[in-house]
Each structure stands twice: as structure tokens, then as C-alpha cells.
C-alpha distance (Angstrom), angle and dihedral (degrees) to the residues before:
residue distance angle dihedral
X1 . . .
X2 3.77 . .
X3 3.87 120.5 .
X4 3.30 109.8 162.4
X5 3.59 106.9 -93.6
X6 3.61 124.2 139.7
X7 3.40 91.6 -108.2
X8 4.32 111.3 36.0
X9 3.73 91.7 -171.4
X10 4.40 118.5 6.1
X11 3.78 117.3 -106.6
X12 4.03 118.6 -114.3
X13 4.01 83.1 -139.8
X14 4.04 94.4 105.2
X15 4.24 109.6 -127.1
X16 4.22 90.9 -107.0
X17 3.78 91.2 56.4
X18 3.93 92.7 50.2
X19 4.20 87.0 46.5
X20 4.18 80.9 50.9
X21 3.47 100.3 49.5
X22 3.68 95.7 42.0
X23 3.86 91.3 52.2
X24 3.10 90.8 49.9
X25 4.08 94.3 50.9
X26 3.65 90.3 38.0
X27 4.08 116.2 29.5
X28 3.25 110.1 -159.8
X29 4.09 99.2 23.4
X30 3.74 108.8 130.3
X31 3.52 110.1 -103.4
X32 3.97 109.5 163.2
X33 3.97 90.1 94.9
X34 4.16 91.4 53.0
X35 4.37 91.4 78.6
X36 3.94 87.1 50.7
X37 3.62 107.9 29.7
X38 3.86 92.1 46.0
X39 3.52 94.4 49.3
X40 3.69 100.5 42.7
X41 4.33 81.2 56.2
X42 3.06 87.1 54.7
X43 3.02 110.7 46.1
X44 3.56 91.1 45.8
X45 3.67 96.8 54.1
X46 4.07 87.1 57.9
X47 3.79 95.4 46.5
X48 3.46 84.8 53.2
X49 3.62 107.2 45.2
X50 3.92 86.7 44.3
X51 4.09 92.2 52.1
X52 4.14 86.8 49.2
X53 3.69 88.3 54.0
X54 3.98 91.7 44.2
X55 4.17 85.0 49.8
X56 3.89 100.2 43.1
X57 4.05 85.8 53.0
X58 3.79 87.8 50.5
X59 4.10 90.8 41.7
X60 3.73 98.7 -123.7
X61 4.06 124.5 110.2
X62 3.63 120.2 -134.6
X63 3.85 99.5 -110.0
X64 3.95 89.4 55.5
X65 4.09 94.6 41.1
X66 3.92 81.6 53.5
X67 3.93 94.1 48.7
X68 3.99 92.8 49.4
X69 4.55 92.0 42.4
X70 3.66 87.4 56.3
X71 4.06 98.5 51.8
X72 4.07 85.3 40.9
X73 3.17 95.8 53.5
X74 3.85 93.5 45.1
X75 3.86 83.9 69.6
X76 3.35 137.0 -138.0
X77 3.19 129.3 10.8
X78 4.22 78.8 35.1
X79 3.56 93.1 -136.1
X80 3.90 138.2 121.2
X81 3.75 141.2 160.2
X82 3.79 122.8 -94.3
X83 3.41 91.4 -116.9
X84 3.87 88.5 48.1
X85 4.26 86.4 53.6
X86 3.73 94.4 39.4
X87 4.27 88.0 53.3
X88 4.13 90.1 42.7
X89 3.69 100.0 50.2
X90 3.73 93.9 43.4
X91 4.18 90.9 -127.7
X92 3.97 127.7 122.3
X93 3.93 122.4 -95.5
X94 3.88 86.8 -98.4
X95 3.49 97.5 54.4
X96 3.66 98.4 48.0
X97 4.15 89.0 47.2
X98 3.36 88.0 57.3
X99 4.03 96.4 41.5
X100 3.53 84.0 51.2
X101 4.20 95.9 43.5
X102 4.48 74.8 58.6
X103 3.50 93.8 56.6
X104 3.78 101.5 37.0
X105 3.92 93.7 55.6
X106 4.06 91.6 41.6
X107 4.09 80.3 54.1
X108 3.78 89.8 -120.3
X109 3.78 96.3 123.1
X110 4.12 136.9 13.8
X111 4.18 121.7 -145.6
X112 3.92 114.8 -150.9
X113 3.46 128.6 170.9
X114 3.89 112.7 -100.8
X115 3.62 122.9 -117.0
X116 3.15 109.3 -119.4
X117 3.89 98.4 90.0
X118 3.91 87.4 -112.8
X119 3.96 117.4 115.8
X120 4.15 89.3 -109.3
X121 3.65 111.0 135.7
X122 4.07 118.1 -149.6
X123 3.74 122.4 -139.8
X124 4.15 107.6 -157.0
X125 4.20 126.2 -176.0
X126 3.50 106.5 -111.5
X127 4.16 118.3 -143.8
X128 3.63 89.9 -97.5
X129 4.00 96.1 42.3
X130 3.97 87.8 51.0
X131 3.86 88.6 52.8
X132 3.36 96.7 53.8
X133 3.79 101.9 44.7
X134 3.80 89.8 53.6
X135 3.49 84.2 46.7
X136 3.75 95.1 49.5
X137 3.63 102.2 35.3
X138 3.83 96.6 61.4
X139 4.05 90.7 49.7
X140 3.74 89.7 54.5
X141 4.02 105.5 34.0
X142 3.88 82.1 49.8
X143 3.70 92.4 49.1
X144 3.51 102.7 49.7
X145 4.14 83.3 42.7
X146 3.34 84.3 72.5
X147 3.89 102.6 39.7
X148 4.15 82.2 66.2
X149 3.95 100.9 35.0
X150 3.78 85.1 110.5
X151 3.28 96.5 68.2
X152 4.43 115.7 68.3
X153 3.48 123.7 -115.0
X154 4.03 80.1 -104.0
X155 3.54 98.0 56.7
X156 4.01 99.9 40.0
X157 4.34 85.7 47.6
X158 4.02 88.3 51.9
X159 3.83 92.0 40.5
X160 3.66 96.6 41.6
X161 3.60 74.0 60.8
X162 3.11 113.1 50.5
X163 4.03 90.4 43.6
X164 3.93 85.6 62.2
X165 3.80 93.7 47.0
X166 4.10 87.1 55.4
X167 3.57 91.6 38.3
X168 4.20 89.7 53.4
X169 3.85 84.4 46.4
X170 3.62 100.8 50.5
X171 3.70 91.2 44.4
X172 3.92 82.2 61.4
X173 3.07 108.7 50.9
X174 4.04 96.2 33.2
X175 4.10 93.5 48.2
């Protein structure tokens, strides 16, 4: 199934063997990034693929499993503003209206004006949107659990790590 990641379905060729071949096409080409960057596509692309599968069986799309996480996890009373949303989930004001247009008409959510005579709109968990995302967040955080059991609690601490440290870096130098 395409979906327009780099890499629609991950190449057998193992990430040292592309960095060979293309030194040895192109000497002098940097290669060092190729058996981190290729692997971290990769790797991506499954993780991904695998949580879309986890969410269709469940019956909730990524976007809208990402709306309701972020108002659970604000804690009780489930509720935040959409500027709040828009700043958590890392998406523009216009995609989180219309994430949030989703979830309203599926009766997942409600939108209120807030209070405080300012033009703030709050987004709150509705009964049936808290159901599902304890519902939903179990299948998946168990899932992916298991996609990284291989690795020891060691290892996943110091690449959890590590991940964040290149994350914080490419932020940097991208922003």
C-alpha cells in the first residue's frame, strides 16, 4: 500500500551495502549518515504501517487517536484549548480544526467556548471518546511493547536516548 513515505515498502539491500555501493559509485560522497538515516526510514515506515493496522482493527485513524491521547493525557477534566491541541500534536490550527470537526461529529469530543470572556475555544473527551482511547491506547502501547522486546531495558533506556539527543540536534540545525 503506498503512503507516501520515502520508502513505500523497505529494501532487503542492508544500509552498509547501500553506503558501499554508493562509495564506490561516488568517492568521496558522504556516506556515514546512510547506516542511520536508512534505518531510522525504515524503521519508521514499519512502526507505522504496523500501528495503522493496530488502529484500523480498533476503528480509529491515527490523526483522531492522536487528538483524543493528547486531551487524556492532559488529565482530568480531559480538556484543553485548541491552541493548547494544535501546540501538542505538532499540526497547524487548520489541521487540528478539522481533526477536531472528526471527532466532534463521531461524538468523541465536544468544543465550548471558554469562560474567560476571551475567544479560546476548549476541546473536552466526551464518555465515548474516553472509552475508546483507553481502549485504544493499551492495544497499541502493548503492541509496539512488543515490536522492541528484543532489545533490554539497558539498551532501549540508552537508545531512547540517544534517539532524543539526534532528535534535539536535528531540530537545530533543521529549525
Amino acid at each position: 500500500m503506498a503512503d507516501n513515505y520515502p520508502l513505500d515498502s523497505p529494501s532487503p539491500y542492508p544500509a552498509a551495502e547501500i553506503a558501499r555501493a554508493w562509495q564506490r559509485e561516488r568517492p568521496g560522497t558522504p556516506t556515514d549518515s546512510i547506516e542511520i538515516v536508512t534505518p531510522l526510514w525504515r524503521l519508521a515506515k514499519l512502526f507505522a504501517d504496523d500501528r495503522r493496522r493496530v488502529l484500523a482493527a480498533a476503528g480509529v485513524d491515527p490523526a483522531t487517536l492522536d487528538l483524543l491521547s493528547v486531551l487524556r493525557r492532559a488529565g482530568s477534566p480531559y480538556e484543553l484549548t485548541t491552541r493548547e491541541l494544535s501546540r501538542r500534536t505538532l499540526v497547524t490550527a487548520g489541521a487540528i480544526s478539522q481533526r477536531i470537526t472528526r471527532a466532534e461529529s463521531s461524538g468523541l469530543v465536544t468544543r465550548r467556548a471558554a469562560d474567560d470572556g476571551t475567544r479560546a475555544v476548549l476541546v473536552a473527551l466526551t464518555p465515548a471518546g474516553h472509552a475508546l482511547i483507553e481502549r485504544t491506547v493499551d492495544q497499541v502501547l502493548t503492541r509496539e511493547s512488543e515490536l522492541v522486546a528484543s532489545l533490554s531495558p539497558t539498551a532501549r533506556t540508552r537508545l531512547a536516548h540517544q534517539l532524543q539527543t539526534l532528535l534535539n540536534e536535528v531540530t537545530k540545525a533543521t529549525s
